[in-house]
N, C-alpha and C positions, 0 to 999 in steps of 0.2 A: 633520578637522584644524582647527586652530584658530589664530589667528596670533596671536605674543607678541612683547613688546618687546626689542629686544634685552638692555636693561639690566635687565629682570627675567631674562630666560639670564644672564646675565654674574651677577647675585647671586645665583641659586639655585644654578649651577654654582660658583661662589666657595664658597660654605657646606657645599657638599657634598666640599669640596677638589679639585675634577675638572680647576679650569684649572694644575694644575702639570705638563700635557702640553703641550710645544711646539708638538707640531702643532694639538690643540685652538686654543692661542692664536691661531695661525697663521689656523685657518679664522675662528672669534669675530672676528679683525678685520676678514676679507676679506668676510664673511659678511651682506649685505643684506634678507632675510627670513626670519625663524623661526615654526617652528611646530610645536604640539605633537599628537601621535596617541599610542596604546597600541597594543602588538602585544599580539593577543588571543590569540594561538596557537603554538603549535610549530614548523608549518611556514614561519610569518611568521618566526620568531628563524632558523630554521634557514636560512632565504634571507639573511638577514643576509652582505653580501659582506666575508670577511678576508683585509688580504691579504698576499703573499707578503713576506718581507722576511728579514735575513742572521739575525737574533733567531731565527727560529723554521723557519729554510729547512728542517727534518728533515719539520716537518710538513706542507711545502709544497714539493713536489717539482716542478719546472717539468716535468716530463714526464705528471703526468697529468691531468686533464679540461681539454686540449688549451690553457693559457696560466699565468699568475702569475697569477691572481684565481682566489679560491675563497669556497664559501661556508662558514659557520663549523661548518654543519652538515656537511659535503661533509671538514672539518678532524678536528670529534668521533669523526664512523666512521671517518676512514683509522686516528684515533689507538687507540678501542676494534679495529676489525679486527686491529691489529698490536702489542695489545698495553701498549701506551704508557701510562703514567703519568705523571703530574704529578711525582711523585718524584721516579720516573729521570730526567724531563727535568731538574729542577734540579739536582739530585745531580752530569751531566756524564758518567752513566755510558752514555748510551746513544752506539752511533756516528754518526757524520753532522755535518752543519756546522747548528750554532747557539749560541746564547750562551743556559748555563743559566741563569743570573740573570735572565733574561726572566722564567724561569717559577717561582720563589721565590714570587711574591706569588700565584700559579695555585694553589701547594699549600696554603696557607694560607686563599685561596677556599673550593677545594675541603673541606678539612677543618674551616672553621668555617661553610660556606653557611646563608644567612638569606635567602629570599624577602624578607619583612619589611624588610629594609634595603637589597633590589639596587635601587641609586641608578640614574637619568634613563640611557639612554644616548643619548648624540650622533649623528646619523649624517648621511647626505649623500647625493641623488641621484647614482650610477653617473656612470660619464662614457661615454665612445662605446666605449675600448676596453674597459673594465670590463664594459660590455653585450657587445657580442661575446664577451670569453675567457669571461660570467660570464653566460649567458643565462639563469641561471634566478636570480639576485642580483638581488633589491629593494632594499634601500641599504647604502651602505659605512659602517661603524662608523668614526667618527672619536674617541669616548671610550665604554671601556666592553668593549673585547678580551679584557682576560682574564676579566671576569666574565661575559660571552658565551660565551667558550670554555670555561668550566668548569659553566655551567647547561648548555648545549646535550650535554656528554659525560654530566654527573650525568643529565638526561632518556632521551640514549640507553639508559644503564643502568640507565633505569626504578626511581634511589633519588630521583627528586623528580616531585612534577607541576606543570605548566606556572601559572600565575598569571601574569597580565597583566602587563607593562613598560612603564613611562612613558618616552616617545621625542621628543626633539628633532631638529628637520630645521632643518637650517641650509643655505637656498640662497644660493649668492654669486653669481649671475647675476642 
């Protein structure tokens, strides 16, 4: 890992358009040390912690692997296991509680994916209860969800192979 400035994050995330997530902004300000690593592998993206929220509660069921935090991998297979598509998600047709408009920008992902341009993603050291419900989650994605969620399912389904990800860590402690 290596440490960067914030205001080099804040213009590379600017240019890449990344800070038009709220919560992104939220951490970028609270956020006192960065720094940057590559996930070299599969199993690293796959431990990636995503987590539960009303957007996409169909794929995040509070009753299985024992809390609301999951990993993005642990998301991919519930969603190939049962079927799920990026379509149907946004389409509105499947049953269950979530907001399909979440997953609009997923299909469009999915159906134009580019290695070549998957931008920086953001993340963030767990916190106490994240470790616990998420014991096998190394960091929480703070920007970078749905293009996470949509390499991690394309790899399940063995139409892409893995090429490294440039990763920001933004600690606020």
């Amino acid at each position: 890992m290596r440490s960067i400035e914030k205001h080099i994050v804040i213009s590379q995330l600017t240019d890449s358009g990344a800070t038009k997530n709220g919560f992104l902004n939220r951490t970028l300000a609270a956020t006192k040390h960065f720094y940057t690593f590559t996930i070299q592998d599969e199993t690293t993206l796959f431990s990636l912690i995503w987590h539960y929220h009303k957007a996409t509660q169909l794929l995040t069921p509070g009753t299985w692997i024992g809390g609301k935090v999951y990993t993005v991998g642990d998301v991919a297979k519930y969603m190939l296991d049962n079927q799920i598509t990026f379509k149907a998600l946004a389409s509105g047709s499947l049953p269950g509680t979530y907001i399909p408009s979440w997953f609009e920008s997923c299909v469009n992902i999915y159906e134009n994916f580019n290695e070549d341009t998957f931008k920086t993603l953001v993340v963030q050291l767990p916190n106490n209860a994240e470790r616990k419900d998420c014991p096998t989650g190394t960091f929480r994605i703070i920007d970078g969800t749905h293009r996470t969620l949509v390499l991690s399912y394309l790899l399940l389904q063995k139409k892409r192979t893995f090429k490294p990800i440039p990763c920001i860590l933004a600690i606020t402690k």
